[in-house]
Structure formats: C-alpha cells, structure tokens
Backbone bond lengths (Angstrom), bond angles and torsions (degrees), N, CA, C in turn:
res aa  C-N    CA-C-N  psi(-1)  N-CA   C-N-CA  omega(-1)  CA-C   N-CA-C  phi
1 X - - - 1.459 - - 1.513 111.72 -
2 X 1.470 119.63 -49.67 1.445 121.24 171.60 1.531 109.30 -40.51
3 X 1.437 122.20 -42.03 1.449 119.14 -158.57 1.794 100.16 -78.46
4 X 1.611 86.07 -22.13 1.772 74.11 -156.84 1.343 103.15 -77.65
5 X 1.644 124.15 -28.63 1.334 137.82 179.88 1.685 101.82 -44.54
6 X 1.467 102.50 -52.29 1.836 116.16 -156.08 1.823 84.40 -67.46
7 X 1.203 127.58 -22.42 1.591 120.98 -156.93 1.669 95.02 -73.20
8 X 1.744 116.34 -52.91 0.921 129.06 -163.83 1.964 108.50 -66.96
9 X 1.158 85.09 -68.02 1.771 96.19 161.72 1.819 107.87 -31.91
10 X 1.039 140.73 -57.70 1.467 146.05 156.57 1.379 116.18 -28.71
11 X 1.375 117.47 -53.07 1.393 133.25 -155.47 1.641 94.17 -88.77
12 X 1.112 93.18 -35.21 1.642 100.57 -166.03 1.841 106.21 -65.39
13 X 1.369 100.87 -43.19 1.558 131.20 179.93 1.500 90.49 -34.18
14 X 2.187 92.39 -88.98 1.399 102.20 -154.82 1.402 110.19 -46.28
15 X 1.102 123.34 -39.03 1.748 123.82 -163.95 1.336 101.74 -67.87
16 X 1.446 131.67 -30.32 1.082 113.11 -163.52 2.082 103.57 -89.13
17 X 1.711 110.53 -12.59 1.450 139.81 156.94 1.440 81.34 -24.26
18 X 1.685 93.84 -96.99 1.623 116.49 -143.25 1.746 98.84 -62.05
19 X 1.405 139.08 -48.96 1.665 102.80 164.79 1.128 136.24 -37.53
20 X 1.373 128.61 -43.08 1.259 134.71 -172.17 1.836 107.09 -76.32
21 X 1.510 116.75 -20.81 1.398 121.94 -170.36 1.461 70.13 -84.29
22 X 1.279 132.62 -114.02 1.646 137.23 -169.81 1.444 120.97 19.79
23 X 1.590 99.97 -64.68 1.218 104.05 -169.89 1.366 120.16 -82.30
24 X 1.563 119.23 -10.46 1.645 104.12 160.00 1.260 123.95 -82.36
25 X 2.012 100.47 -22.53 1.529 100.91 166.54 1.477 114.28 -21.73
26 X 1.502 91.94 -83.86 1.577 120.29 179.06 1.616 103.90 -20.32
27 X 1.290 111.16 -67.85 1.741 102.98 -163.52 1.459 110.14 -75.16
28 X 1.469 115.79 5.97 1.502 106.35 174.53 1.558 93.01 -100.58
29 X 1.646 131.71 -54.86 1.479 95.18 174.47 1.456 145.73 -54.33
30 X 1.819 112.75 -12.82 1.050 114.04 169.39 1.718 109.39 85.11
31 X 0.875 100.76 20.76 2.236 96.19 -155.90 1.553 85.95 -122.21
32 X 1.347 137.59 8.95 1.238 127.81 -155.48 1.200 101.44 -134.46
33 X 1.550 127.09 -22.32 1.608 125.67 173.97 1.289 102.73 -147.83
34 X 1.334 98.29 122.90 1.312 133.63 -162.97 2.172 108.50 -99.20
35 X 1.585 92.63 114.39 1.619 103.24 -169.41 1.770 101.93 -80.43
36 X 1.516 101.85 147.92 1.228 127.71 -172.83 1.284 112.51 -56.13
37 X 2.216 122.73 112.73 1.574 92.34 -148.43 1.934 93.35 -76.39
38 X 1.222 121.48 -159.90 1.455 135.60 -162.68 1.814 91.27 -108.11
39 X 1.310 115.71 148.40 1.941 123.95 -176.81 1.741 79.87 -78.93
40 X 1.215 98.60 160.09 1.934 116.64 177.56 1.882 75.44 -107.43
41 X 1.589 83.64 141.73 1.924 93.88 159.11 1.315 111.82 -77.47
42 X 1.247 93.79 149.46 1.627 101.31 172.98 1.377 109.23 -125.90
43 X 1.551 103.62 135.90 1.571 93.46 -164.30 1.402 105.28 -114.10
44 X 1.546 115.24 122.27 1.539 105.38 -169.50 1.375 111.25 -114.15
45 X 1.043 99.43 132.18 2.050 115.37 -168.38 1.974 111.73 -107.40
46 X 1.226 105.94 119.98 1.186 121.77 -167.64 1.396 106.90 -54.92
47 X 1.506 158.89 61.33 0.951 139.38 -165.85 1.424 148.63 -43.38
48 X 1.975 101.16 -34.26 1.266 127.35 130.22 1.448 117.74 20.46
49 X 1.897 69.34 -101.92 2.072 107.86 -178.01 1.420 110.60 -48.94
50 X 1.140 116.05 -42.35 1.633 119.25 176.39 1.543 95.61 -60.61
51 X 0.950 122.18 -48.06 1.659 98.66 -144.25 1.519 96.64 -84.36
52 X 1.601 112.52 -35.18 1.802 116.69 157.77 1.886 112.91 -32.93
53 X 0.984 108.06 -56.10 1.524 111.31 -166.57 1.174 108.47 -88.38
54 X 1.072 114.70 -7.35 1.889 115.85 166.93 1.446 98.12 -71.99
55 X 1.393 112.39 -64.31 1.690 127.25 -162.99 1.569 94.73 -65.81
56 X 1.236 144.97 -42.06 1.284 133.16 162.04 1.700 129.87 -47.33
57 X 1.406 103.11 -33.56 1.513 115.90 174.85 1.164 109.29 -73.60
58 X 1.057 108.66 -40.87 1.875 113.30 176.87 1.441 113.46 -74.37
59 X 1.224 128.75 -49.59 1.217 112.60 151.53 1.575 135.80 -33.63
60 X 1.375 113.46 -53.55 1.377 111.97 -154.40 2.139 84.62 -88.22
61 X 1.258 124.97 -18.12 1.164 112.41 175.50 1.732 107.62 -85.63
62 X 1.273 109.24 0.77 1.782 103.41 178.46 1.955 94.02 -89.47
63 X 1.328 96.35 -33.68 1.979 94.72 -178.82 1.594 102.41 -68.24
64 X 0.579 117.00 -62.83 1.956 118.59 -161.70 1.630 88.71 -60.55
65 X 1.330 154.93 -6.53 0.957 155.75 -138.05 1.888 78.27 -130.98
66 X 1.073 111.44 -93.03 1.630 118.16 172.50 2.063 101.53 -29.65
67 X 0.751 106.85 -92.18 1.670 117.26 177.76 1.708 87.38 -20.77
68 X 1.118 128.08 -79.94 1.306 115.03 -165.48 1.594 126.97 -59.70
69 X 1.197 115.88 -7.68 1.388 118.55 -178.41 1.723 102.71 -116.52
70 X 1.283 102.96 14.71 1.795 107.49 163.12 1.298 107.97 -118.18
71 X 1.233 119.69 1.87 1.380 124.34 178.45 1.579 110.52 -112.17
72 X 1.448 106.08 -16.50 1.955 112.20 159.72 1.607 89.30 -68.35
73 X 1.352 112.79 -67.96 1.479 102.81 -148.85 1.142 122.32 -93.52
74 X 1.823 118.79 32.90 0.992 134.72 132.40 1.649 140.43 -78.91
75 X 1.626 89.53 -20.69 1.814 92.84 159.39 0.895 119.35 -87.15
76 X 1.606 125.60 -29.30 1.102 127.12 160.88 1.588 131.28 -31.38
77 X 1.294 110.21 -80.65 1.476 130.47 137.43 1.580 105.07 -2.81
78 X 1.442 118.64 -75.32 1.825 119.58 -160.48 1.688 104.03 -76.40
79 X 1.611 104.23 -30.81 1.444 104.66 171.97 1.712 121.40 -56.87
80 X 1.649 103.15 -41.33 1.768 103.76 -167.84 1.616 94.12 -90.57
81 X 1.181 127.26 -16.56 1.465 108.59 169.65 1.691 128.20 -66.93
82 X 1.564 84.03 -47.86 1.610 92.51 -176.61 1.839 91.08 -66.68
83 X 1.207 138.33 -50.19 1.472 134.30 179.44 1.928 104.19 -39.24
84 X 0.943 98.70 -58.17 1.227 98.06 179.80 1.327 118.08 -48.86
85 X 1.201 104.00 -79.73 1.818 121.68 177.34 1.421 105.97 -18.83
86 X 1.250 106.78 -67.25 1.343 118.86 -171.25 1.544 114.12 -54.56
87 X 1.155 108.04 -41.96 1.690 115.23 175.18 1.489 118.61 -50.19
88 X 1.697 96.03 -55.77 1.857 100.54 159.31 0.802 154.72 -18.22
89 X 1.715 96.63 -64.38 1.152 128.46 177.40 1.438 124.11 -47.72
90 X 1.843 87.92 -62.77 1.655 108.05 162.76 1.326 143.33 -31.88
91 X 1.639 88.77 -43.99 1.831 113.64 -174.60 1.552 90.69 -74.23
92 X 1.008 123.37 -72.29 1.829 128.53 177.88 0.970 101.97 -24.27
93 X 1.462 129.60 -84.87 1.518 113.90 -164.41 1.876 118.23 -62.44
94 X 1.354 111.55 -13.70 1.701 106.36 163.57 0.995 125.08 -59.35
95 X 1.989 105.45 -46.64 1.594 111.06 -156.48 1.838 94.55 -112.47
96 X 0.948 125.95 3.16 1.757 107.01 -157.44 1.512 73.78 -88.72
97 X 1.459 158.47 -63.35 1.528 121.61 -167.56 1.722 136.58 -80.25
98 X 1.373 96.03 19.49 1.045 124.91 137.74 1.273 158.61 -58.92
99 X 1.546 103.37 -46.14 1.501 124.46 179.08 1.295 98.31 -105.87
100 X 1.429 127.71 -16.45 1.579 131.33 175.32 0.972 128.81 -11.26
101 X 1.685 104.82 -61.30 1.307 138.10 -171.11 1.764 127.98 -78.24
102 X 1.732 84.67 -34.57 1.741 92.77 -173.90 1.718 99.09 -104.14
103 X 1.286 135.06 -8.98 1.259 115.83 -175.74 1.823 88.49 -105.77
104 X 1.995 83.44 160.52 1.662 101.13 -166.12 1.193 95.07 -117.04
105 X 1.256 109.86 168.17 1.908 114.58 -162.71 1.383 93.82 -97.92
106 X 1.586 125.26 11.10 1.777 121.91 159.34 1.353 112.19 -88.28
107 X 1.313 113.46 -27.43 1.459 130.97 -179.27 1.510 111.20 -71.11
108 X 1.034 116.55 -56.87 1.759 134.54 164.33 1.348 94.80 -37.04
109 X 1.254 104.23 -75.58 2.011 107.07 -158.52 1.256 95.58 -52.80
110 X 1.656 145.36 -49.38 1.030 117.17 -157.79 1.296 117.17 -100.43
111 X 1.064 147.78 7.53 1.528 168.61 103.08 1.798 93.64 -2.84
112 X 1.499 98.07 -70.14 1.343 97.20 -166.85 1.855 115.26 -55.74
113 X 0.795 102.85 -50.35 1.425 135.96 -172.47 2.137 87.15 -46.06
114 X 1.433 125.93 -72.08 1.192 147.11 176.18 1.677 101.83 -35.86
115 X 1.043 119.08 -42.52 1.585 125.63 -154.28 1.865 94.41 -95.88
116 X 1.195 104.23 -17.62 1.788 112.60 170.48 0.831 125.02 -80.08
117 X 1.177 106.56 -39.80 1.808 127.14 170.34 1.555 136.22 -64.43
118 X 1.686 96.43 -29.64 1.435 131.93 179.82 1.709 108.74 -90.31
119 X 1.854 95.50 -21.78 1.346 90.23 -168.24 1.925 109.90 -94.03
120 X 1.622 88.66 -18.14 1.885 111.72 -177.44 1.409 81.50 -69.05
121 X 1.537 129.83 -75.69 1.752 108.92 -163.27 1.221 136.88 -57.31
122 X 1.010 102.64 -11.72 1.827 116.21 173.54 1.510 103.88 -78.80
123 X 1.037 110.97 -33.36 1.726 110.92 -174.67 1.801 102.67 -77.44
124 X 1.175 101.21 -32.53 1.260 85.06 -161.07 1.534 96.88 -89.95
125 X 1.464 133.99 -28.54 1.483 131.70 170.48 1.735 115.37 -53.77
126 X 1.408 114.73 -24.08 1.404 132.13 -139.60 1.055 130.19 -157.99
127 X 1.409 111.99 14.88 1.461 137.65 -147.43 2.241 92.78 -41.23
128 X 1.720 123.27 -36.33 1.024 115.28 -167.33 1.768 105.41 -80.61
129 X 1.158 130.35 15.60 1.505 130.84 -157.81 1.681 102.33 -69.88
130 X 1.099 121.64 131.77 1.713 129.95 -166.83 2.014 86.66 -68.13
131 X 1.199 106.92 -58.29 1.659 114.44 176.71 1.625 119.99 -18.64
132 X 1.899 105.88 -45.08 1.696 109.24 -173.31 1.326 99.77 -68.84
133 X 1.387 131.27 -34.80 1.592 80.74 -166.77 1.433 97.75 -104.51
134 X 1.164 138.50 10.70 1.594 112.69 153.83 1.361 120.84 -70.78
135 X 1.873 113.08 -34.40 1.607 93.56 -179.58 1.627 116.98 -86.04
136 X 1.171 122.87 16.78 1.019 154.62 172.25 2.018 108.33 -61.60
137 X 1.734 81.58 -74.57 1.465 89.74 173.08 1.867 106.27 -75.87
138 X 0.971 141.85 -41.82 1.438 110.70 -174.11 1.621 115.30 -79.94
139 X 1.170 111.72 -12.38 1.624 109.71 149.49 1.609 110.23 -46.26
140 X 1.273 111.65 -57.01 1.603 104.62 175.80 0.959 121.25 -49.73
141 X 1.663 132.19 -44.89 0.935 169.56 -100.73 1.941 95.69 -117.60
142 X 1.166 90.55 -63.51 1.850 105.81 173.13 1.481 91.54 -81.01
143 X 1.093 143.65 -54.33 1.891 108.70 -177.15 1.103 125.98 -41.92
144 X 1.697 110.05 -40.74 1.198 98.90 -160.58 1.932 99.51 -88.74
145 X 1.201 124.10 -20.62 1.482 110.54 152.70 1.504 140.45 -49.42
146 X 1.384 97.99 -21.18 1.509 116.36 -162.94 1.947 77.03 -88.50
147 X 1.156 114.48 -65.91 1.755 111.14 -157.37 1.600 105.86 -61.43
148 X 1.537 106.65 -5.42 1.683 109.60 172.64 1.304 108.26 -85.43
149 X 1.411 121.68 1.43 1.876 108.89 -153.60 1.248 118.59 100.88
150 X 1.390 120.60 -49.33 1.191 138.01 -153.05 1.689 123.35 -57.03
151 X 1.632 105.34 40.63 2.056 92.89 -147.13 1.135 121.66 -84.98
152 X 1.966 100.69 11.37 1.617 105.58 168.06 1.380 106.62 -84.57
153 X 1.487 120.68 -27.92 1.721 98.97 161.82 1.179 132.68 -106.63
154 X 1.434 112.99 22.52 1.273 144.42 169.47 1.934 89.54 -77.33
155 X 1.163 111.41 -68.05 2.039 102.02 -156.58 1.939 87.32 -70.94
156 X 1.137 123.50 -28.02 1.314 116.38 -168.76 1.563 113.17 -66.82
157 X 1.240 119.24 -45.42 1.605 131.61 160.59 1.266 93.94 -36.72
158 X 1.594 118.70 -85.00 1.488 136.19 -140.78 1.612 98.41 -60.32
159 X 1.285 123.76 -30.14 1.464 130.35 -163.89 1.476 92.86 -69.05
160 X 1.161 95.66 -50.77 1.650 108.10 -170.55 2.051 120.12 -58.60
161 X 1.192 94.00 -48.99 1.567 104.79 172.40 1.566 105.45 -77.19
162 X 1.514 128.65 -38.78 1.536 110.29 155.76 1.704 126.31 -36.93
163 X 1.536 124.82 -52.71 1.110 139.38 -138.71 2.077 76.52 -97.35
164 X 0.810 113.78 -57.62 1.265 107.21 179.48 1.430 118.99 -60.91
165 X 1.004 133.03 9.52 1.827 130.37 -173.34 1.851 74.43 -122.71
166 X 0.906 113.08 -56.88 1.815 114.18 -169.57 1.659 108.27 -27.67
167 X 1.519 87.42 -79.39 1.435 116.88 165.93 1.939 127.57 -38.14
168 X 1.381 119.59 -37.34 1.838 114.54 130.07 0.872 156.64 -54.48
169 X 1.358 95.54 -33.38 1.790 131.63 156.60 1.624 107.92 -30.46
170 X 1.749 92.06 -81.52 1.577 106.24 177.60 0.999 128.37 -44.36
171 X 1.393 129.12 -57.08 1.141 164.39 143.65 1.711 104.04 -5.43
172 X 0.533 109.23 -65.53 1.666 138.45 166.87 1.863 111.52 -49.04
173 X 1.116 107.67 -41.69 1.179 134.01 -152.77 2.098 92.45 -88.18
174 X 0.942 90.03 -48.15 1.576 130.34 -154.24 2.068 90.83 -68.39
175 X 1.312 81.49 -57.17 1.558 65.77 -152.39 2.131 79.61 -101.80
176 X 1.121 142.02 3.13 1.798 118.02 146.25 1.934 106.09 -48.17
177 X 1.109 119.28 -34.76 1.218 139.26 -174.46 1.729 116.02 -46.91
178 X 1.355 96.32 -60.62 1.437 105.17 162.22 1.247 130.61 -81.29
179 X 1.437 93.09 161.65 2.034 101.59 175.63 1.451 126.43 -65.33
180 X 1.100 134.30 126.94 1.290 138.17 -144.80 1.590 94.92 -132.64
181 X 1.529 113.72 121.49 1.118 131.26 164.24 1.610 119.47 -35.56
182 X 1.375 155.95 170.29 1.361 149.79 163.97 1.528 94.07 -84.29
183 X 1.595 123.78 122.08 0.961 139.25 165.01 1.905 110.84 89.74
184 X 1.362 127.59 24.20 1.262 142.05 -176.67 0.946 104.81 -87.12
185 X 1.616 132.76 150.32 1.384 145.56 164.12 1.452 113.31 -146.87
186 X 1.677 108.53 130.77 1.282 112.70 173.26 1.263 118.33 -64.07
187 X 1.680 137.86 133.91 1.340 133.27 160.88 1.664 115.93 -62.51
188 X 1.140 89.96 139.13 1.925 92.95 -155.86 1.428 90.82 -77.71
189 X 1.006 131.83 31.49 1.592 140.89 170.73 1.594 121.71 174.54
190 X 1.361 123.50 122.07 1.172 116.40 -153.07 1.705 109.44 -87.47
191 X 1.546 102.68 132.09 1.367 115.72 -172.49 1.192 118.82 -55.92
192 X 1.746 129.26 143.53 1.990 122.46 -174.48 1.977 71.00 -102.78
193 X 1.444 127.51 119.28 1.523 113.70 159.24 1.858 95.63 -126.59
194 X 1.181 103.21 -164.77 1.358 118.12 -169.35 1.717 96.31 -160.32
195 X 1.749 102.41 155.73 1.261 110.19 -165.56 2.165 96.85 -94.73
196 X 1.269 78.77 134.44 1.862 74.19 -171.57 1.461 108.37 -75.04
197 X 1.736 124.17 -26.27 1.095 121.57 174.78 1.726 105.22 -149.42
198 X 1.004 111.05 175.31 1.608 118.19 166.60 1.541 114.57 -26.10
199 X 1.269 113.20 112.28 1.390 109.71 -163.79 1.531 109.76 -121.34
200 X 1.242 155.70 175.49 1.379 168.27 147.54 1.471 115.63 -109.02
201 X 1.541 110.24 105.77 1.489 112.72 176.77 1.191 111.30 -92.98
202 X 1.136 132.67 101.34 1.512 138.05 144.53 1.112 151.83 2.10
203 X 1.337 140.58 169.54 1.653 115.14 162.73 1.818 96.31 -132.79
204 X 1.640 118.70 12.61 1.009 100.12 172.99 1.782 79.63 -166.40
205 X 1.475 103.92 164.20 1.594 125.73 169.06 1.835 114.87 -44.08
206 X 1.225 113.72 60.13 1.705 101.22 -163.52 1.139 110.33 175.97
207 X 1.694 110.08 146.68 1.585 114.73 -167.34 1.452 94.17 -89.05
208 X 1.055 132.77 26.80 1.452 114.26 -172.10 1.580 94.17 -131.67
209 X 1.329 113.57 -7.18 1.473 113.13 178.66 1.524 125.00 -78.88
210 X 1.435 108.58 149.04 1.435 99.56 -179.01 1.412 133.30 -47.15
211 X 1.266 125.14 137.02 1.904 116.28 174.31 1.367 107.28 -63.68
212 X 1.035 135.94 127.57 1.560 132.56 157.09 1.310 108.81 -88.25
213 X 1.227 141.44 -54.47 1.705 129.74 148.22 1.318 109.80 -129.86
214 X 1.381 112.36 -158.14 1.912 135.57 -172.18 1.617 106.10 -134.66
215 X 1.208 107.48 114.65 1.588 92.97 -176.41 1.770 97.93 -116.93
216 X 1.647 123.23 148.63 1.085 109.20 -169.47 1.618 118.60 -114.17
217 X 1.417 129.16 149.73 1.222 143.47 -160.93 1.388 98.72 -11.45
218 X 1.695 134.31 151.72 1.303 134.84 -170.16 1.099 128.36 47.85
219 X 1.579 142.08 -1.14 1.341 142.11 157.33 1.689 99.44 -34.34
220 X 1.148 97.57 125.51 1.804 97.56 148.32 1.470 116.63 -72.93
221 X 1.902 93.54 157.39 1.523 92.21 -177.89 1.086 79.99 -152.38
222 X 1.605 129.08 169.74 1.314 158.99 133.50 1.486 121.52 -65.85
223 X 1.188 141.08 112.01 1.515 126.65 167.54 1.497 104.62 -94.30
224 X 1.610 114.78 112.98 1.344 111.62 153.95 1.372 149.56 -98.00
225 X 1.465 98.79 -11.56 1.703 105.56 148.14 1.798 112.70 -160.30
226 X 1.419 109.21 -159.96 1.277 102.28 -158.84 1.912 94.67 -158.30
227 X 1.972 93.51 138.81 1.609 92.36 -176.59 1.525 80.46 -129.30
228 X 1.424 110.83 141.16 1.868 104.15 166.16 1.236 114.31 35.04
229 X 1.519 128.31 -117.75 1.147 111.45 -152.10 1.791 96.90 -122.80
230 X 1.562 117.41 37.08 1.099 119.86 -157.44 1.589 90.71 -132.25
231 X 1.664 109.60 156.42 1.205 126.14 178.52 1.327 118.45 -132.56
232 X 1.652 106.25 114.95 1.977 101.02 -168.50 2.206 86.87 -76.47
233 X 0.990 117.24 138.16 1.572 117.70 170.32 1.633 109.91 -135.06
234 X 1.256 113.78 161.01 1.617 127.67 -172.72 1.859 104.02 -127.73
235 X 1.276 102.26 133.35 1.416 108.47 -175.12 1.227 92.32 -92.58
236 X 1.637 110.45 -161.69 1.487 112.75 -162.22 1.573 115.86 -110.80
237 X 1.574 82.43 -8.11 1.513 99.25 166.68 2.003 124.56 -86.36
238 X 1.468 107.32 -3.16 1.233 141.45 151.67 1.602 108.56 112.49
239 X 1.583 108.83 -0.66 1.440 125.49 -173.79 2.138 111.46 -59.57
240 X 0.885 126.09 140.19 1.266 129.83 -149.07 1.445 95.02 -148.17
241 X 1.423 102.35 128.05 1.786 132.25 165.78 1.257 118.97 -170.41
242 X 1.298 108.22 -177.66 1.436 121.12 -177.99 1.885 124.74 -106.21
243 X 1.087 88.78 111.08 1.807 106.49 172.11 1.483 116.62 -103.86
244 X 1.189 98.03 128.59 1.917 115.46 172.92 1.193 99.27 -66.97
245 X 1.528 80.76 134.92 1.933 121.47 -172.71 1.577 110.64 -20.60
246 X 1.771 94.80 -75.06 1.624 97.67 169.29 1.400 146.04 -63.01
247 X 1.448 113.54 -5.04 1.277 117.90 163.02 1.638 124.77 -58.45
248 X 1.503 106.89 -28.74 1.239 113.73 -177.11 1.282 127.75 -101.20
249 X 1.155 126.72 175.84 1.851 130.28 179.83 1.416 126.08 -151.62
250 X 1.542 138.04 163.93 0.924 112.69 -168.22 1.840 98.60 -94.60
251 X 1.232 94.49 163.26 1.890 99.34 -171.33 1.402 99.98 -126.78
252 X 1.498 115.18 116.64 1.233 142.25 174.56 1.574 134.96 -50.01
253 X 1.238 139.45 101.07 1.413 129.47 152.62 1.092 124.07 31.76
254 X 1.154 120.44 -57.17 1.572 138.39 172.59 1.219 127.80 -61.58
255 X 1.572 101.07 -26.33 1.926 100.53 -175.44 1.933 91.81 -116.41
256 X 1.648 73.92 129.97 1.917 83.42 171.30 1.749 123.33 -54.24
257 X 1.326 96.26 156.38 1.392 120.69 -175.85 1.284 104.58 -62.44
C-alpha cells in the first residue's frame, strides 16, 4: 500500500509539472491571450457651427468690401469739392472786377434766386447728393457779395452753384435711366481709380461671367457704381464692366486722366 500511495503521489506531481510548464509556455508566446484592443477617437464636428461661421465670414467680408468702396468714394467726393471750390474761388477773384461794371443787381438777384431753386430740387430728389452742400455754400457765398455791391461776383458764384445742382440733376437722371443690377447703387460721384494689378472686366457682378477684356496694373478707370463686393467701371476708351472690389484703388490728382 505504501508503494502504491508513493506511485499516485508521483503521478500526481508530474501532471501537476507539465500544467504549470504549459501554461507559462503559453504566456511567453503571447498567441494565447489576446490584450484589450484601445477605442479609435472619434472626432465629432458640429456642422451647424460650420455652416454659422461660414455665413458669418461672408458677411463680415461682404461689409469691409462695402466700407471700403464708401471710403474710395468718399475721397473722391472731398477731392472734387475741394477741386472745385478752389477753382471758384480763383475765377472770382480774376473776373468779379471785371463783371463789376457790366452786371446789374437785377441780374444778380435773379441768377441767384435760379441757383436756389435748382438747389431745393436736388435736395429733395437726392437729399444725399455730395453737390448740396457745396452749392449750398457758394449760394452763400454770392449773398454775401451781392449785400457788398459786389453783383459781378455775386451772378458769377450763383451761375456757378446753378450749373452745379443742374449738372446732379442729370446725372441723376442719367443713370434712373439705365438698367440696374439687383442690389446696385450709383456712386453719388464718379470714382478717378486705377487697376492695382492685372485685372478681368466683366460683363456682369460674377466669377462665372463672361471677360469682356484684361486691363493691366495702373490702367485708369472710372467707378460708376457698386453691387456687394463688385465694381461696374468705364475705361478710357469708354468700354464698361465689372471688376472685384480689390482689384482696384483710388488714383490720385497727380496721375493723368
């Protein structure tokens, strides 16, 4: 019985050997337990928000686009006034002792009187016209010559601030006349700009529109009105299309017509 006990006790041994040999086998090849795989990120994008901040970018790039082409044709504007003014001025002191003699203070008054009248309809067609308040002031301008005596540069002022309310008038007149893009506006004074680089003039507000020509860096241009971020302009050859906002610039006094 002792032997047979020690046989079993033996048997019992090795077997319990070879599991324990097996099973580290196993964890040294590694092929037998399989590690927990890792989650993949997932990256989730608000589509929403995108399409919000698209439509915001486009907006705020359609304003700075507007803002910048009211700020050309606001120097514009301060450039042909003070040009003007100054021209006036000039002519007055050449011709007012000149005309001294031959104009009559009935002639004055009603000159003057004409250039008030010319200057009330413009206001009221146009109340924003850059024109009112300069002929505004040389209307003043001839009163107070006229209450000096002065009614040869009294009708010479007044002639002058008539012909200038006239001349917005038309102007005015001119372009209700034409076909107007959806969302177009005439510049209440037409822009002197120049092309800042190689440009493509258009035949309508749009990249998909036909080229009518290519004009290259420094061409003069005219801007005569404005849709979004687009500019209808006239070359000098009198040809007319539309160039994007930033292609263009304003062109100075200094460089010929």
């Amino acid at each position: 019985m002792p032997s047979m006990r020690h046989s079993v006790s033996c048997s019992l041994l090795i077997a319990l050997g070879s599991l324990l040999t097996g099973t580290a086998c196993a964890g040294r090849g590694g092929t037998d337990i399989a590690a927990d795989p890792q989650p993949t990120p997932v990256a989730v994008i608000d589509t929403v928000l995108v399409e919000l901040e698209g439509a915001r970018l486009s907006e705020l790039e359609q304003r700075v686009a507007r803002l910048q082409l009211q700020l050309l044709e606001r120097e514009a504007q301060i450039e042909e006034l003070q040009r003007n003014r100054d021209a006036a001025v000039e002519e007055v002191v050449r011709v007012s002792a000149r005309l001294q003699t031959s104009a009559s203070r009935a002639e004055a008054a009603s000159v003057m009187a004409e250039a008030e009248i010319a200057l009330n309809e413009l206001r009221a067609v146009e109340p924003g016209a850059a024109e009112i308040e300069q002929a505004s002031g040389m209307i003043e301008q001839a009163a107070a010559a006229f209450d000096a005596g002065n009614f040869g540069g009294a009708l010479f002022v007044a002639t002058e601030a008539r012909k200038l309310s006239q001349t917005a008038e038309a102007r005015r007149r001119v372009g209700a006349d034409r076909g107007l893009q959806p969302g177009e506006a005439w510049f209440t004074t037409p822009l002197r700009l120049e092309a800042l680089r190689r440009s493509n003039i258009r035949e309508g507000p749009g990249r998909d529109r036909r080229i009518l020509l290519t004009v290259e860096a420094g061409t003069p241009l005219t801007g005569l009105s404005y849709t979004d971020d687009w500019v209808r302009v006239r070359d000098e050859n009198g040809r007319s299309g539309w160039v994007f906002y930033s292609l263009v610039g304003h062109r100075s006094r200094e460089k010929p017509d």
